[in-house]
TORTIMI-668296 format. One record per residue (C-alpha): y, x negated, z negated. Coordinates in nm, 3 decimals. Example, Ala and Ser with C-alpha at 12.3 -4.5 7.8 and 13.67 -1.06 7.14 Angstrom:
BEGIN
       py       px       pz
   -0.450   -1.230   -0.780
   -0.106   -1.367   -0.714
//
This chain:
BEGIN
       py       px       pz
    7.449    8.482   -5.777
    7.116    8.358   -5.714
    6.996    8.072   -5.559
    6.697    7.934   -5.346
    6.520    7.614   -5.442
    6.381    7.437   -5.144
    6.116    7.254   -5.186
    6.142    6.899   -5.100
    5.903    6.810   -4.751
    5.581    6.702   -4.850
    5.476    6.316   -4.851
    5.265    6.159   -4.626
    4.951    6.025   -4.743
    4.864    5.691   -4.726
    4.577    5.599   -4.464
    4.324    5.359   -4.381
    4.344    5.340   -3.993
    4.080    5.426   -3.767
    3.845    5.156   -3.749
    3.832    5.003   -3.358
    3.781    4.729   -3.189
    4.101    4.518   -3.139
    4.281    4.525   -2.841
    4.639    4.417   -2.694
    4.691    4.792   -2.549
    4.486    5.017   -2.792
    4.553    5.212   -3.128
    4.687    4.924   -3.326
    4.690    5.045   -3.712
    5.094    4.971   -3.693
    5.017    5.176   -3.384
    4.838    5.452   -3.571
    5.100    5.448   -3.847
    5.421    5.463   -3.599
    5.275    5.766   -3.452
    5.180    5.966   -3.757
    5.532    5.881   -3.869
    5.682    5.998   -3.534
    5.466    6.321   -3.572
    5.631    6.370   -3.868
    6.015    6.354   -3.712
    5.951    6.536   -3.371
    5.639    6.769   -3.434
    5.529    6.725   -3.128
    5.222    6.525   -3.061
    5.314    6.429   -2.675
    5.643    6.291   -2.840
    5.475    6.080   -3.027
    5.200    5.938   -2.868
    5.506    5.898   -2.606
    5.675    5.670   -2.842
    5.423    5.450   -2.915
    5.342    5.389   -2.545
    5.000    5.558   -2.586
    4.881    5.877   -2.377
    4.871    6.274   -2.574
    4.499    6.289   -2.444
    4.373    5.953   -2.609
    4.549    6.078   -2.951
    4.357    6.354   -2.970
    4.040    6.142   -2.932
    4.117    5.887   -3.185
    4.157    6.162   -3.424
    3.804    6.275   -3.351
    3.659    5.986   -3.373
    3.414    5.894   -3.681
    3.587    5.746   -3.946
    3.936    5.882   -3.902
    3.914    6.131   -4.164
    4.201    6.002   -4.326
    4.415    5.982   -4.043
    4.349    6.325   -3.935
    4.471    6.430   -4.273
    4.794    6.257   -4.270
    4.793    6.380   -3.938
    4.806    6.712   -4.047
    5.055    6.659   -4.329
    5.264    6.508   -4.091
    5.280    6.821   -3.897
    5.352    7.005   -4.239
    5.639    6.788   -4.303
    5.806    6.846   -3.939
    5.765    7.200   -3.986
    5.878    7.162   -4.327
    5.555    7.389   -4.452
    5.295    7.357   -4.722
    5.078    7.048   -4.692
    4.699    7.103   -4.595
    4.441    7.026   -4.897
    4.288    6.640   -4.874
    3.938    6.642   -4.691
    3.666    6.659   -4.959
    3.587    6.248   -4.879
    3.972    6.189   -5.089
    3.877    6.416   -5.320
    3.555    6.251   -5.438
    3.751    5.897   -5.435
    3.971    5.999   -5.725
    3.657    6.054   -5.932
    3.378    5.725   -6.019
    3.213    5.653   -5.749
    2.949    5.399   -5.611
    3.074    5.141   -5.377
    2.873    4.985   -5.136
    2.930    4.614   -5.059
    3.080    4.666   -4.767
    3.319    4.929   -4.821
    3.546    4.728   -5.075
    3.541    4.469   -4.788
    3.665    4.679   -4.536
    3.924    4.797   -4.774
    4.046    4.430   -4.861
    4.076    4.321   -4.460
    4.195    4.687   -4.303
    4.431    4.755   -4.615
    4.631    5.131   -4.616
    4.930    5.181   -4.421
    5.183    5.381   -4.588
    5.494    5.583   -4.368
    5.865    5.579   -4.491
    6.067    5.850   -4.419
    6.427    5.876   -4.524
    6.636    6.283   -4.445
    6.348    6.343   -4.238
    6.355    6.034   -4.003
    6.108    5.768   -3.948
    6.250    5.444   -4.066
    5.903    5.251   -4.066
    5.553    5.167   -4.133
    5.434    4.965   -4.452
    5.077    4.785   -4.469
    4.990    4.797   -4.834
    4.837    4.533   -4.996
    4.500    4.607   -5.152
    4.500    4.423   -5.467
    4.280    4.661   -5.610
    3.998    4.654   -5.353
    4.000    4.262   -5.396
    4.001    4.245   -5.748
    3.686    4.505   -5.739
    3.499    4.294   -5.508
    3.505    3.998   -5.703
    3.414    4.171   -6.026
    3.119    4.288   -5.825
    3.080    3.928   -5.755
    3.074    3.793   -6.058
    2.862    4.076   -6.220
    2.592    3.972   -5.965
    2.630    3.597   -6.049
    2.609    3.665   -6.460
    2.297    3.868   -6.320
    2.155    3.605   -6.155
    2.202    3.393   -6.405
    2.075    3.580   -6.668
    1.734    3.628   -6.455
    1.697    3.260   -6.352
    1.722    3.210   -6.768
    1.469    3.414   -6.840
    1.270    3.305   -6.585
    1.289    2.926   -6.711
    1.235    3.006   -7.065
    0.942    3.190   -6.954
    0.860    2.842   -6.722
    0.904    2.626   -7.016
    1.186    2.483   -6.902
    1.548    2.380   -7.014
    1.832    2.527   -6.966
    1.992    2.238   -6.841
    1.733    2.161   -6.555
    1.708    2.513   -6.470
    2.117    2.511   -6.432
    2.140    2.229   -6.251
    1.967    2.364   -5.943
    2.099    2.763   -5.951
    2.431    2.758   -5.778
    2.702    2.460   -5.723
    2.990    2.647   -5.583
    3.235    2.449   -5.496
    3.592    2.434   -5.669
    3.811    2.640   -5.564
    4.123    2.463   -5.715
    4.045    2.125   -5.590
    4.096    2.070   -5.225
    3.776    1.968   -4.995
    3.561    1.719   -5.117
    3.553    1.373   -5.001
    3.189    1.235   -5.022
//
C-alpha cells in the first residue's frame, strides 16, 4: 500500500503595504493585510475585497500601483494557498534583498515607520493580521547614524590638526546632542 504525501499549503509572505496616503476609508495596511489573508481562505478576490468593506475594482488598482510589488506577490501566493497549488517565485526586487545591498537613507526609514505585516492562518482559515516590529531596520539606521557621526568626527579632527588647533576647542563646537537618558533640560 502506497501512500500520497501532501504537501503542506504554502506560507504567505510577509509584506510591506502599499505606500498611500492615509485615509479613514482607504487601503489601511491592516486593511491590505485582512484582504490578502481573506484571499487566501475564499480565493476569490470580490470576496475579499467584500470583507474588508472595499470595492473588487479598487483592489485591482492598488495592486498596480508603484510600490506594491510585495503585495502583489503575497497576493499571488495567497491565491496559491486557496487553490492549494505551487507558490509563484518572489519578484526579482526580494530576491536581491536577501543578498548585500546598498540602502539609501530613506529606505531603512520607511521600513522602521511602515513595518511588515505578516498573515496567520490556522487549517486554512484566516485568524488574523500581525504588524511586525522592525527591530532590524532600526538598529541599521542608527548604525548608519553613528558611522556618519565617527565620520564626521574623524574629518572635523583632521581638519583642526591641520588648523592648529586642539582637540578640545575643536570638540567643543562639533555637535552637543542632547541626552537622551536625561529628561528635557531646564535652563
Amino acid at each position: 500500500m502506497t501512500r500520497t504525501r501532501t504537501l503542506p499549503p504554502p506560507r504567505i509572505p510577509r509584506f510591506a503595504p502599499v505606500p498611500l496616503r492615509a485615509r479613514s476609508d482607504g487601503w489601511t495596511p491592516l486593511r491590505q493585510a485582512e484582504f490578502i489573508g481573506m484571499l487566501a481562505q475564499t480565493g476569490s478576490v470580490a470576496a475579499a475585497a467584500r470583507f474588508v468593506g472595499m470595492a473588487r475594482e479598487t483592489a485591482y488598482r492598488l495592486r498596480r500601483r508603484a510600490g506594491a510589488e510585495e503585495f502583489a506577490w503575497a497576493w499571488d501566493v495567497a491565491l496559491a494557498y486557496a487553490r492549494r497549488g505551487r507558490p509563484p517565485a518572489p519578484p526579482a526586487a526580494a530576491m536581491e534583498r536577501r543578498g548585500p545591498r546598498k540602502v539609501t537613507h530613506d529606505e531603512p526609514w520607511r521600513a522602521i515607520v511602515d513595518g511588515r505585516w505578516r498573515v496567520v492562518m490556522r487549517r486554512g482559515r484566516y485568524c488574523g493580521s500581525v504588524r511586525e516590529s522592525p527591530n532590524s531596520a532600526l538598529l541599521s539606521w542608527l548604525a548608519q547614524i553613528d558611522r556618519a557621526m565617527r565620520e564626521g568626527r574623524k574629518a572635523l579632527r583632521r581638519r583642526a590638526a591641520k588648523d592648529g588647533r586642539s582637540q578640545s576647542q575643536e570638540g567643543a563646537c562639533v555637535f552637543q546632542a542632547p541626552s537622551l537618558v536625561a529628561g528635557p533640560r531646564l535652563s
